[in-house]
C-alpha positions as CSV (number, residue, x, y, z in Angstrom):
1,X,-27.3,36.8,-55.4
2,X,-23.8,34.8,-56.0
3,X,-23.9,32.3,-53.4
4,X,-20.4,33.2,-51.3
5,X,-17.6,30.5,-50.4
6,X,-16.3,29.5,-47.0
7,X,-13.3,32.1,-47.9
8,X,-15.5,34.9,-48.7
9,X,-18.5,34.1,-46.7
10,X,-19.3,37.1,-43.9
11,X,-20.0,35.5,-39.9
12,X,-23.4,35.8,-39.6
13,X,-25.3,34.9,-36.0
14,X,-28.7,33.4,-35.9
15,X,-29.6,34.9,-31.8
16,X,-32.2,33.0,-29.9
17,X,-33.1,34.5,-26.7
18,X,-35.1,31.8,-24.2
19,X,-36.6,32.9,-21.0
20,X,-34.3,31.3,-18.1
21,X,-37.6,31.4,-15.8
22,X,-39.0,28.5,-18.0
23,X,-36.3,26.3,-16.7
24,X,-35.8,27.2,-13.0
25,X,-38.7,28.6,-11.8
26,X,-41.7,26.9,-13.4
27,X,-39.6,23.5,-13.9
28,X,-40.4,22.8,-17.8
29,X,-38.7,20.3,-18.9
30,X,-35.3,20.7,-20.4
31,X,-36.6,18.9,-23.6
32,X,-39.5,21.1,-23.5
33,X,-37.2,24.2,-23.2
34,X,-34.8,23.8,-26.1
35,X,-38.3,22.4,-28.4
36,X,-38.9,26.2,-28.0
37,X,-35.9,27.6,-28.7
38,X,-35.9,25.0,-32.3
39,X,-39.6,26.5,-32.7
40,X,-38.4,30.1,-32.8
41,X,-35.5,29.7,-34.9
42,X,-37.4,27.9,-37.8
43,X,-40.2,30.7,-37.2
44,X,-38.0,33.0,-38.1
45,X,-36.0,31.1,-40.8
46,X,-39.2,30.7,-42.6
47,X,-40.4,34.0,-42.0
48,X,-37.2,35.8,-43.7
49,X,-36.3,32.8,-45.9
50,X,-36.2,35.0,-48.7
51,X,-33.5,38.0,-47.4
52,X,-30.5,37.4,-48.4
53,X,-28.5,36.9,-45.3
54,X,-30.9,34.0,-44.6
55,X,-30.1,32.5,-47.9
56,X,-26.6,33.0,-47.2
57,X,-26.8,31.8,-43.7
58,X,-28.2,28.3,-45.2
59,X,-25.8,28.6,-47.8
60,X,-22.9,27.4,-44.8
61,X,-25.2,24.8,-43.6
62,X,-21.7,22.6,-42.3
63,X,-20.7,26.2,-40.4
64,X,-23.8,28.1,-39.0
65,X,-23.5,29.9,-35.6
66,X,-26.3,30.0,-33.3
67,X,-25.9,31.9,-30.3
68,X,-28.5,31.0,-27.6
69,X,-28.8,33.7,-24.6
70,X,-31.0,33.9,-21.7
71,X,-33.8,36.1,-20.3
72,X,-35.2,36.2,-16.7
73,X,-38.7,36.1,-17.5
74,X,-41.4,37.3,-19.8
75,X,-41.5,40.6,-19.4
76,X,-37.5,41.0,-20.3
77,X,-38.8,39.2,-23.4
78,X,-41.3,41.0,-24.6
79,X,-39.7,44.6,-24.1
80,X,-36.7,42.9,-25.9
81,X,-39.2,42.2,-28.4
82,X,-40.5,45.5,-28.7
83,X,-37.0,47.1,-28.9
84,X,-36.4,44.6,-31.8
85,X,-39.4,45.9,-33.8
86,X,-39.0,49.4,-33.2
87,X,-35.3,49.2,-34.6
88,X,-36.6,47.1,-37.2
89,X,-34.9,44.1,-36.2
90,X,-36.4,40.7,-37.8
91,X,-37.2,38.1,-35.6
92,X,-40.2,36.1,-34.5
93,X,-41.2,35.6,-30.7
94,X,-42.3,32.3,-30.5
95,X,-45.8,32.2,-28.5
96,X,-46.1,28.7,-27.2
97,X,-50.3,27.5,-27.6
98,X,-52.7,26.4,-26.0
99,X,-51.1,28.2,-22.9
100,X,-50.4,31.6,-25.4
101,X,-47.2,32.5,-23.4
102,X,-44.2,33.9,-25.0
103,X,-41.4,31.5,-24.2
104,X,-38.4,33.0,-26.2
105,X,-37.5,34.8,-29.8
106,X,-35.6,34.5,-32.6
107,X,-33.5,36.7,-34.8
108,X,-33.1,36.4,-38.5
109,X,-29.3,35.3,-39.3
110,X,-27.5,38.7,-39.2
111,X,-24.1,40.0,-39.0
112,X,-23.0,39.9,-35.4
113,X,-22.2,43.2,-35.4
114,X,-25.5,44.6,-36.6
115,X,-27.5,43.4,-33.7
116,X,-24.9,42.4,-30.6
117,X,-26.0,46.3,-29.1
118,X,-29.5,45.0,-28.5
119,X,-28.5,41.8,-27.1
120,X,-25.2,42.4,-25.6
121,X,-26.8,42.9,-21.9
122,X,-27.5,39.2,-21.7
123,X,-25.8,36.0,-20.9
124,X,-25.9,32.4,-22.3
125,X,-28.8,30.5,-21.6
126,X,-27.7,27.9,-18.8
């Protein structure tokens, strides 16, 4: 794959999703909060490193978009989840241990327009 140049190079979106109820309702720790977030979004780095809109994602390492959006709680999550896989959609839910509770997800760097259906519903984590 020819690696693309900032004048060529598609807008690709890595999409983490982080469960609001973390924050305000079981008062983690902001620190402890975005630590997920960072956890998910290497996950699923790592886990796709190899596809090629990954490798062109790192490929604009000064220029990568992130887009971080919020869910109420952990069922949202995990049916988000489930929609994700059944469409095939690459991404790892990060599952925070000892405690083994799903805390938030990550997508695979995609062109916005390929996922922003599934995720259009919710807001900017805040």
């Amino acid at each position: 794959m020819a690696v693309t140049g900032p004048e060529t190079a598609r807008h690709l979106v890595q999409y983490v999703v982080v469960r609001s109820d973390l924050l305000h309702q079981m008062a983690w720790p902001l620190g402890a909060v975005i630590t997920q977030a960072c956890h998910a979004a290497t996950a699923a780095i790592h886990l796709n490193y190899h596809d090629s809109d990954t490798q062109e994602y790192l490929a604009q390492l000064d220029t990568m978009h992130k887009v971080v959006l919020q869910v109420p709680d952990q069922t949202t999550l995990s049916t988000l989840s489930e929609t994700l896989t059944e469409k095939n959609i690459a991404h790892k839910l990060w599952i925070e241990q000892p405690e083994n509770l799903p805390t938030c997800l990550a997508l695979k760097p995609y062109p916005k327009e390929a996922v922003h259906s599934f995720l259009r519903k919710f807001k900017l984590f805040k």
